[in-house]
N, C-alpha and C positions, 0 to 999 in steps of 0.2 A: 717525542713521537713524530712522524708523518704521516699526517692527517689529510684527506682528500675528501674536499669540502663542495659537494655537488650545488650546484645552481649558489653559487659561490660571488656571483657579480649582481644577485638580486639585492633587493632589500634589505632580509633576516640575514642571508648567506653573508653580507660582504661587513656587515655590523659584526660577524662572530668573526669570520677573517682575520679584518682590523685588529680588534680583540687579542686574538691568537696575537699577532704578530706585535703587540703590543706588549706580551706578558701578564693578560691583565688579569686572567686567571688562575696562573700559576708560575710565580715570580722567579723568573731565572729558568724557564722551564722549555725557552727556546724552541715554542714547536715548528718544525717544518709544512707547508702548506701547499699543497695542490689543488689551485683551482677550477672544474670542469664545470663552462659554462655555454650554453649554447646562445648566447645573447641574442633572445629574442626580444620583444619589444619592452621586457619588465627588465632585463638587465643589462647592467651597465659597465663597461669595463672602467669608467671614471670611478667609482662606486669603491674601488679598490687602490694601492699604491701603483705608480706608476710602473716602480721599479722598488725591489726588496729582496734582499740577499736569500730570504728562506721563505721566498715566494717563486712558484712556477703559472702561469697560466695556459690552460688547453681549452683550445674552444670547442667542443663537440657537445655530441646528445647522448647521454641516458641508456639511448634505446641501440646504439652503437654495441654492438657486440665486441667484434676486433678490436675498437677503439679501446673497450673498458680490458679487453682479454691482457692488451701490452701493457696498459696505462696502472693497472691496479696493484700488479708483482712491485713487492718494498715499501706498502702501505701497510702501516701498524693502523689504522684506524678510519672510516670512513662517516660524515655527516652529513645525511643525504636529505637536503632542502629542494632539490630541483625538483617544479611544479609545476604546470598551470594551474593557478591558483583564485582567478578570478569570478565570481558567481554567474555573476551579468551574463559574461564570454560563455560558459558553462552552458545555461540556458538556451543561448543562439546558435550554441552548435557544441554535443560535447565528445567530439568522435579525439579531438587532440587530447582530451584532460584523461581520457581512458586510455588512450596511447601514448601519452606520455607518463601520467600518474600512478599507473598500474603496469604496463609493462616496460615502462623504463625502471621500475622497482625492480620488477623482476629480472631485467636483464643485469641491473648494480648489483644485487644480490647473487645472481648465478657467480660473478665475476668474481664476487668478496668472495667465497665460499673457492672456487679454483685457485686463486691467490692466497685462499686462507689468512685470509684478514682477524686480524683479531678482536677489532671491536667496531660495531657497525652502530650507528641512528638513526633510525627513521621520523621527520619530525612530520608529524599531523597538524592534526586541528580538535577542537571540540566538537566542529560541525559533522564530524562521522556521529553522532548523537541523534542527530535530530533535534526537537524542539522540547523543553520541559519548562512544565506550568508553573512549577515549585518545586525549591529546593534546588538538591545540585546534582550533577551524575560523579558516579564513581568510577574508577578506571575496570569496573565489572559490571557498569549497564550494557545493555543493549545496543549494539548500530543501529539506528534507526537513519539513513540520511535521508534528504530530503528535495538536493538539488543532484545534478549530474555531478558537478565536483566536487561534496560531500561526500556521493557514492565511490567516485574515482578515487576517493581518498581512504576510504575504507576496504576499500577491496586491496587497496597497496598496504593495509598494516597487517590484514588476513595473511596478504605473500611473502610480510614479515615477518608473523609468526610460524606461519610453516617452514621458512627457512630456518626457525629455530628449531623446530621440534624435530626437524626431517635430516638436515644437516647436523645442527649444530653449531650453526654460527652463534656467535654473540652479539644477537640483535636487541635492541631496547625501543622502543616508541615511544614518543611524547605529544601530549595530545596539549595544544593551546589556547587560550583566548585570543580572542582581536587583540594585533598589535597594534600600537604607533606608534612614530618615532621619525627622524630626520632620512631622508634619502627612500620614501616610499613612495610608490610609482602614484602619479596624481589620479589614478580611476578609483583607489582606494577611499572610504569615505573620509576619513581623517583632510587628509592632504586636497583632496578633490576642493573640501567644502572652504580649505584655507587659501586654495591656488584660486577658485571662484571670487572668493571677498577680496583679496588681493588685486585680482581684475578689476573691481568693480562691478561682478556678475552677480545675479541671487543663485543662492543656490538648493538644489535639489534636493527635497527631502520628501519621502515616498511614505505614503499612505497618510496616516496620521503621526506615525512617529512613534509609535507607543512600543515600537521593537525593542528588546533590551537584550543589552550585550555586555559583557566581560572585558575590561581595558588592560592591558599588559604591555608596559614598555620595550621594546625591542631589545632592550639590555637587558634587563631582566629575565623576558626569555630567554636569550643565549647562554648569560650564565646556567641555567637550570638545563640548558643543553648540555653542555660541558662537565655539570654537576653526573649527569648521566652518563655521558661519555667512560667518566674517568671511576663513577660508584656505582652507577646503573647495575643492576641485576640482569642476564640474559635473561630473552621471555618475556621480561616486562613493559608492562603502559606505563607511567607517569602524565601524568593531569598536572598541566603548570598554569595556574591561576594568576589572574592580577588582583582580584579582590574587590574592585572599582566597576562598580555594576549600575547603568545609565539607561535613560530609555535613546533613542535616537532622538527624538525632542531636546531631552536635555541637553545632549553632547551637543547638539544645531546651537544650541543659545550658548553656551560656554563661547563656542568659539567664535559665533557673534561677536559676543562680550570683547572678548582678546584678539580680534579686528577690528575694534571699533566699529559696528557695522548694528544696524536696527532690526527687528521681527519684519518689514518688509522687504528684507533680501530672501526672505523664506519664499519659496516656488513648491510647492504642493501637487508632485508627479505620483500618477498610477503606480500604484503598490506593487511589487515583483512579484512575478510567481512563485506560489510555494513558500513564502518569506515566512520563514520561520519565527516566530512570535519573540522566545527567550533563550538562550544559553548562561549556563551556569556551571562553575568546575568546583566537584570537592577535589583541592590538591593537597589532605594532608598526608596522604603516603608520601609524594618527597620532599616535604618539609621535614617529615618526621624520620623517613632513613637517610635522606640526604644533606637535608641543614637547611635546603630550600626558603627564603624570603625576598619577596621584592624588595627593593630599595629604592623604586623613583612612587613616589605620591601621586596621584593622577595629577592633578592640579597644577603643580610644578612643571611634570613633564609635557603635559598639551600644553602648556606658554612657553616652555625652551623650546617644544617641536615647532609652531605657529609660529616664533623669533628666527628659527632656521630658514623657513620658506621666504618667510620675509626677508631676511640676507641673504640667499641664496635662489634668485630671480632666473639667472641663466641656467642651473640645473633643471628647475622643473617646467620653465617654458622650454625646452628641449625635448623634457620626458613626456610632455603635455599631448605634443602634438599624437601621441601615440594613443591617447584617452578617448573615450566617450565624448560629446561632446556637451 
């Protein structure tokens, strides 16, 4: 296939790239890759091969009309990660994350649909949810969001499914846990609290800590991206889980623990607005039609991730300076 791999030089995007161009999903299966990235402050053109026979890179936006109009004719497939993605940012101003999240949606999708693309993904989040007490959502609860970028994020799977229903594209949407994994931008909690203890900073942990979240390896995701890609149902959500459910407390001492670092690096900042208490994924729909399972253990993966930052000093003091501080 050729595949046009939106926001492609971030974090998620450039781990499934790789991937692709690796084979590692489907051996011998040679797919072609087109990257469109607008590299903003989260992505990275390092992030990706320098050079690669069945790689293209195009730097533009989403919300480019003519760009997408020329760019999309000869694409068998479309997986569209481009986002602003960040809550914090979200909160202080969310005029980009609806501008980008929601109508760069819609303008990919007008695109895929004139192109007649044949198989499109839309990847989310769990956080178009909201917040649940107990238990876990199904890929048939409610939107409930809660931040601007939540919102932003649900209103673009809305303009996904009407693309399905209206056109007839072959749209799929997959909704996630919190990722980790190597090459995430350091505002993100994972990385943030690894690049801090690395400094020799304490780091930030907001309210009491008692927030709990869902952990999914960045591989893991992707493959279950790709699971959809290639079995996905048009129409459909998919809930891709990691199963590793922590409070923010916890996950703070883990990676303590695996920096060497004490309970007095802990810094105790004003809780976020709106901070959503728990998320929780039932993902046995693509387990059960698609084969869906993680394979990285939490525990494993946050000490290979924590080992990366630690070898890897010049990437994220690079990506840093672009962070909170």
């Amino acid at each position: 296939m050729r595949i046009l791999v939106t926001g492609g030089a971030g974090f998620i995007g450039s781990h499934y790239v790789r991937a692709l161009l690796d084979d590692a999903y489907e051996p011998g299966a040679a797919h072609t890759v087109t990257v469109l990235d607008k590299l903003t402050y989260a992505g990275n053109r390092a992030n990706l091969p320098a050079a690669h026979d069945r790689l293209a890179f195009v730097r533009g936006d989403v919300c480019d009309a003519p760009l997408l109009a020329g760019l999309l004719p000869g694409h068998d497939a479309v997986v569209h990660f481009a986002a602003e993605s960040h809550v914090d940012r979200s909160i202080d101003g969310g005029a980009d994350f609806v501008r980008t999240n929601v109508l760069g949606t819609q303008t990919l999708l007008e695109a895929a649909v004139a192109a007649r693309v044949g198989r499109v993904v839309h990847v989310s989040t769990d956080e178009v949810y909201g917040s649940i007490d107990t238990g876990s959502w199904t890929e048939e609860s409610p939107l409930l969001p809660n931040s601007p970028y939540a919102a932003s994020k649900a209103g673009a799977d809305l303009v996904a499914r009407a693309h399905w229903r209206t056109h007839g594209l072959h749209v799929s949407v997959t909704r996630c846990s919190n990722n980790y994994g190597p090459r995430q931008h350091p505002e993100k909690l994972v990385p943030r609290f690894v690049t801090h203890l690395l400094r020799g900073e304490p780091v930030p942990l907001y309210g009491d800590g008692r927030n709990r979240r869902e952990w999914l390896h960045v591989d893991d995701h992707c493959r279950a991206v790709h699971l959809v890609l290639t079995r996905g149902r048009a129409g459909e959500v998919y809930n891709v889980g990691g199963g590793d459910e922590l409070t923010n407390r916890d996950l703070t001492e883990r990676i303590l623990a695996l920096c060497g670092a004490g309970p007095s690096m802990v810094r105790r900042v004003p809780d976020r607005k709106g901070h959503d208490l728990r998320y929780a994924l039932d993902d046995r729909k693509i387990r059960d039609e698609l084969g869906y399972a993680p394979r990285h253990p939490f525990g494993e993966g946050l000490a290979a991730t924590v080992a990366w930052y630690r070898d890897n000093p010049d990437w994220w003091k690079a990506a840093r300076t672009t962070s909170r501080p």
